[in-house]
N, C-alpha and C positions, 0 to 999 in steps of 0.2 A: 231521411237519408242525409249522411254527411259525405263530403269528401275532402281527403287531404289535399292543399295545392302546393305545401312545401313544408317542411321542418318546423316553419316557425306561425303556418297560417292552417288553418281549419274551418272552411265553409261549410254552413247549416244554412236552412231554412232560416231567415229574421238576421241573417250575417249583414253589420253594414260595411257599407267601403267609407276608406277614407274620403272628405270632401275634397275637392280641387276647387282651382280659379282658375277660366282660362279667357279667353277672348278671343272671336272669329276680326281678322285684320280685313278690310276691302281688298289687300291684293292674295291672300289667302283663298277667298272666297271665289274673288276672278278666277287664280290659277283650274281650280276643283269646278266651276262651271263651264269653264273653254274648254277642258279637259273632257269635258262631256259633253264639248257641242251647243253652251247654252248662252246665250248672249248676258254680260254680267248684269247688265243695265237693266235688265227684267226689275230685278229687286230693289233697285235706288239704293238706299242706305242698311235697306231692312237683311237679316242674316235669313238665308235657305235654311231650314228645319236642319234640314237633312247633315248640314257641318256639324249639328250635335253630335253625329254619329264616333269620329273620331278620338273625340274626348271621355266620351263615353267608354271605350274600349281601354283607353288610357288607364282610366278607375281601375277598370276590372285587370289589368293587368298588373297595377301596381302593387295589388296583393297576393300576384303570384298565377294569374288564371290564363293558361295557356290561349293564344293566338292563333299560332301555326298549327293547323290540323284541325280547327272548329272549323262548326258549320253554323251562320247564322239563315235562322229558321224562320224570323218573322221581327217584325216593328210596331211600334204602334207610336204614332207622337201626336200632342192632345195640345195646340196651340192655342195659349187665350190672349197673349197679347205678342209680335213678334218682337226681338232683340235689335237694336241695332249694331253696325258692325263698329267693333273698338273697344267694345263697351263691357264691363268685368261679368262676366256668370259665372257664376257656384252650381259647380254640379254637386247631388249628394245623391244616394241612391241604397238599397239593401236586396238582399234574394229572398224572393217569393217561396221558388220552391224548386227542388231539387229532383229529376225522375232521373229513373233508368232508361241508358239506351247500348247498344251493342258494341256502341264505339265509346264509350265514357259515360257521360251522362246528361242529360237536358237541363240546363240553366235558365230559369227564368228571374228576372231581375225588373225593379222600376226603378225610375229615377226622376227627379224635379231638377231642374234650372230656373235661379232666382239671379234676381238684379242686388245690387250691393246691399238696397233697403229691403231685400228680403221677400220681394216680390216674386212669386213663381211665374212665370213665362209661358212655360212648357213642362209637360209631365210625359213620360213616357214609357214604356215598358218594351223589352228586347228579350227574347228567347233563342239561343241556340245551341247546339251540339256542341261537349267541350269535351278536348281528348284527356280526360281525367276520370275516377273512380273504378269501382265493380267491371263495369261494362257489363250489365246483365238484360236479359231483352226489353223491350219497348211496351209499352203501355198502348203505342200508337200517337200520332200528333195528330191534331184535329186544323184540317185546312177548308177552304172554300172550295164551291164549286169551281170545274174548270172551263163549265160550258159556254162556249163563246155565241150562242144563241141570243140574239137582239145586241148583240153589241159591233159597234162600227169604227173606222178609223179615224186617229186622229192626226197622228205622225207618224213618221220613220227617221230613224237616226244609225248611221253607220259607221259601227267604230271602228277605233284605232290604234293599231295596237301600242303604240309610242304613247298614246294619249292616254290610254286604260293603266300602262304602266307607271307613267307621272303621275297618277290620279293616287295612288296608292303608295306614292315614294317616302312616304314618312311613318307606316303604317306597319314594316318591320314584318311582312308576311310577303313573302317571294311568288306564294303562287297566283302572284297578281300580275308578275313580269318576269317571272323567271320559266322558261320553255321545261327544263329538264325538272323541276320542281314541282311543278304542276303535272307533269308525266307521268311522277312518282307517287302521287296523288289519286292518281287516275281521272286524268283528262287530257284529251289530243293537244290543250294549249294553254298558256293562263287564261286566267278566267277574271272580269270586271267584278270589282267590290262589289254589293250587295247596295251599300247605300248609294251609289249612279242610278241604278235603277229609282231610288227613291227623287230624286233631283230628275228624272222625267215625268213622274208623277207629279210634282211637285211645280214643274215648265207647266204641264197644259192646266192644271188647274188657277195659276196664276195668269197664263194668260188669257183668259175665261172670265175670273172671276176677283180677282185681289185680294184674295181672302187673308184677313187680318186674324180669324179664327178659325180655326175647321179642328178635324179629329181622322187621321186616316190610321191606315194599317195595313201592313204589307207580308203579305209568304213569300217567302223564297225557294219556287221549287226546281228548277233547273241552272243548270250554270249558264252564263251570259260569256262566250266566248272575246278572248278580244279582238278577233274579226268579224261579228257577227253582224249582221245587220235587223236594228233592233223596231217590229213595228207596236205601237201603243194604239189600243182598243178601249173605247169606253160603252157604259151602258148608262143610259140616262131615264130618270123616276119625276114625274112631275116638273120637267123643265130642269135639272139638275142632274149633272153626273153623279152615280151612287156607287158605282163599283167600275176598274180597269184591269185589264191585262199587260202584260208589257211580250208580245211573241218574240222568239228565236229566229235565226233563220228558216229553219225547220216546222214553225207557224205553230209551236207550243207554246204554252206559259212557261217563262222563265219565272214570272212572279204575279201575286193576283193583288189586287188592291181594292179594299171596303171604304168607300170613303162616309163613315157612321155619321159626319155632320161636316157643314161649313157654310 
């Protein structure tokens, strides 16, 4: 399956993107963790996975891959050694693989972040709904369980809506802070980026554990209001958290989290 993203671009399966160079700043990182409620000082120097997120999206638009109106479906980021903040990475990345879905089509894409000397960091893989192609039915998307059986609390964080819309001010997608845009959408309000969610997964396992390598992965199945008040659930395997939930007000999964190693 191919789809057109403009005149002059054409996405297949094995499409790379162009590479970038960017760099997560200390007051960048503060902004996007206070923003979420998260004390900056957690990390010291070291960058949250989770600022990958933005840059990443960066890529994929600079070749034309629509924003406004996707749906991101899932994460996965495969940390082997962390970045610190200042410091130059090279994203590079290509698509996996392209399905059918009713609204466009399901983008799956990875990506590596290397150090100047060419060190890979972080690898990671992103799939979501992109409002492009056919739009022909679905295959199905394969999620985790949602059973919250053996799993217990570990936080609550209550957002906000100033802060959920800051969180998102450079990221060129309205239905993060815009009321009437998100309406049109269809949802009662904006709704929190997907990668917050990833930065409270991100809080209790750092501060648990400090992990300088792990491997997780995240669904995104409900939207995260930005009044919501958000609770985090884990389940724990041999003395280790193995899997989390992040609940809604309404004490669903907004997103389920595998954590595969750390």
């Amino acid at each position: 399956m191919e789809v057109i993203v403009s005149e002059a671009a054409l996405v297949d399966s094995g499409f790379e993107f162009t590479s970038q160079t960017f760099s997560v700043s200390a007051a960048d990182q503060a902004r996007k963790l206070t923003c979420s409620g998260i004390d900056p000082e957690l990390y010291d120097d070291a960058v949250d996975v989770a600022m990958l997120g933005l840059p990443t999206l960066r890529v994929m638009m600079a070749c034309g891959i629509p924003i406004l109106g996707g749906v991101h479906l899932s994460q996965r980021f495969r940390q082997i050694v962390p970045f610190r903040l200042g410091e130059n990475i090279s994203i590079s990345g290509r698509v996996l693989e392209i399905a059918p879905h009713p609204r466009g089509c399901i983008l799956r894409c990875e990506f590596s972040y290397a150090r100047e000397d060419g060190t890979i960091c972080v690898e990671a893989v992103r799939s979501g709904i992109s409002p492009m192609g056919t739009k022909e039915p679905s295959d199905g998307i394969s999620r985790p369980s949602e059973d919250l059986g053996g799993f217990n609390e570990v936080m609550q964080r209550a957002l906000m809506p100033e802060r959920v819309a800051d969180y998102s001010s450079e990221a060129g997608n309205l239905i993060h802070s815009d009321p009437e845009v998100a309406q049109k959408h269809g949802f009662r309000a904006p709704i929190a980026a997907g990668l917050m969610g990833i930065h409270f997964y991100q809080e209790a396992l750092q501060k648990l554990y400090q992990p300088s390598t792990f491997d997780l992965e995240v669904w995104f199945r409900r939207p995260m209001f930005w009044d919501d008040t958000l609770t985090l659930v884990a389940h724990e395997s041999e003395g280790r958290i193995d899997a989390m939930h992040l609940l809604t007000s309404e004490g669903k999964p907004a997103s389920n989290c595998l954590v595969h190693s750390i």
